[in-house]
C-alpha positions in Angstrom: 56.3 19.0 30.3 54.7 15.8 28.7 51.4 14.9 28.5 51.3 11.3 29.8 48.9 11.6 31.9 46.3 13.0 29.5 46.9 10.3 27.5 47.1 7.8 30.2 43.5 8.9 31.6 42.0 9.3 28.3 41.8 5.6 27.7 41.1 5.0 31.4 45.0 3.5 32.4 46.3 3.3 36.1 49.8 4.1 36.0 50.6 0.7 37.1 48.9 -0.8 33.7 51.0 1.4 31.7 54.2 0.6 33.8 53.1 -3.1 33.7 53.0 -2.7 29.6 56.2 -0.5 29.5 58.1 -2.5 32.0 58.6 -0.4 34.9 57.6 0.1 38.4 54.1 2.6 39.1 55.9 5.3 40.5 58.7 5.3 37.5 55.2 6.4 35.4 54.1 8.7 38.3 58.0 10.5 38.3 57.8 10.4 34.6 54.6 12.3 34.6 55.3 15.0 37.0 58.6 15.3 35.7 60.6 14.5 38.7 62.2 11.8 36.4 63.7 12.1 33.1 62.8 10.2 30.6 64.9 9.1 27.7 64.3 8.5 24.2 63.7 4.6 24.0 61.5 5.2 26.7 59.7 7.9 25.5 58.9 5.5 22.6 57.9 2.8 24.7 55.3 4.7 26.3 53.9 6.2 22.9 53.7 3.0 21.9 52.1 1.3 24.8 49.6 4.0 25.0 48.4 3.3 21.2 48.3 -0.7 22.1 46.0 0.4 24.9 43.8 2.6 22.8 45.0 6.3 23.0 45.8 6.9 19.0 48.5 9.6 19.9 51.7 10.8 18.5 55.2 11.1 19.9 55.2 14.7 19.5 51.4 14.8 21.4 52.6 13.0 24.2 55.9 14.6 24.4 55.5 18.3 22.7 58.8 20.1 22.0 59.2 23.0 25.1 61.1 25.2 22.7 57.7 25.9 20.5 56.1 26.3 24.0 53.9 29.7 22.7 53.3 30.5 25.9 56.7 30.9 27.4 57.9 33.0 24.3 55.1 35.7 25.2 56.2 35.4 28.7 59.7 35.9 28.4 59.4 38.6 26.2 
């Protein structure tokens, strides 16, 4: 899961300013941040990169964490 939204509401962003900045429509953000859409890697950038023009001071792998170091799952599925 990515972590958008934290980073989004953390320097007080609708999803329509961060679309407007990115170049997409409000509820491509909203999809993107429940995960109903998939994102790919230009636009993964895009929105790193338009969150640290509006403030957020994040990194692509804080925004979009790799699920396979997920900690929690390994416990679970063990």
């Amino acid at each position: 899961m990515n972590r958008i939204s934290d980073y989004r509401n953390k320097v007080k962003v609708s999803q329509a300013g961060l679309a407007k900045v990115v170049g997409v429509t409000p509820s491509t953000i909203g999809n993107y941040e429940s995960g109903i859409r998939n994102i790919n890697l230009e636009m993964c950038w895009k929105i790193v990169k338009a969150l640290n023009a509006l403030g957020a001071n994040c990194t692509f792998e804080e925004v979009f964490p790799n699920p396979q170091l997920d900690t929690n799952e390994i416990e679970h599925e063990r």
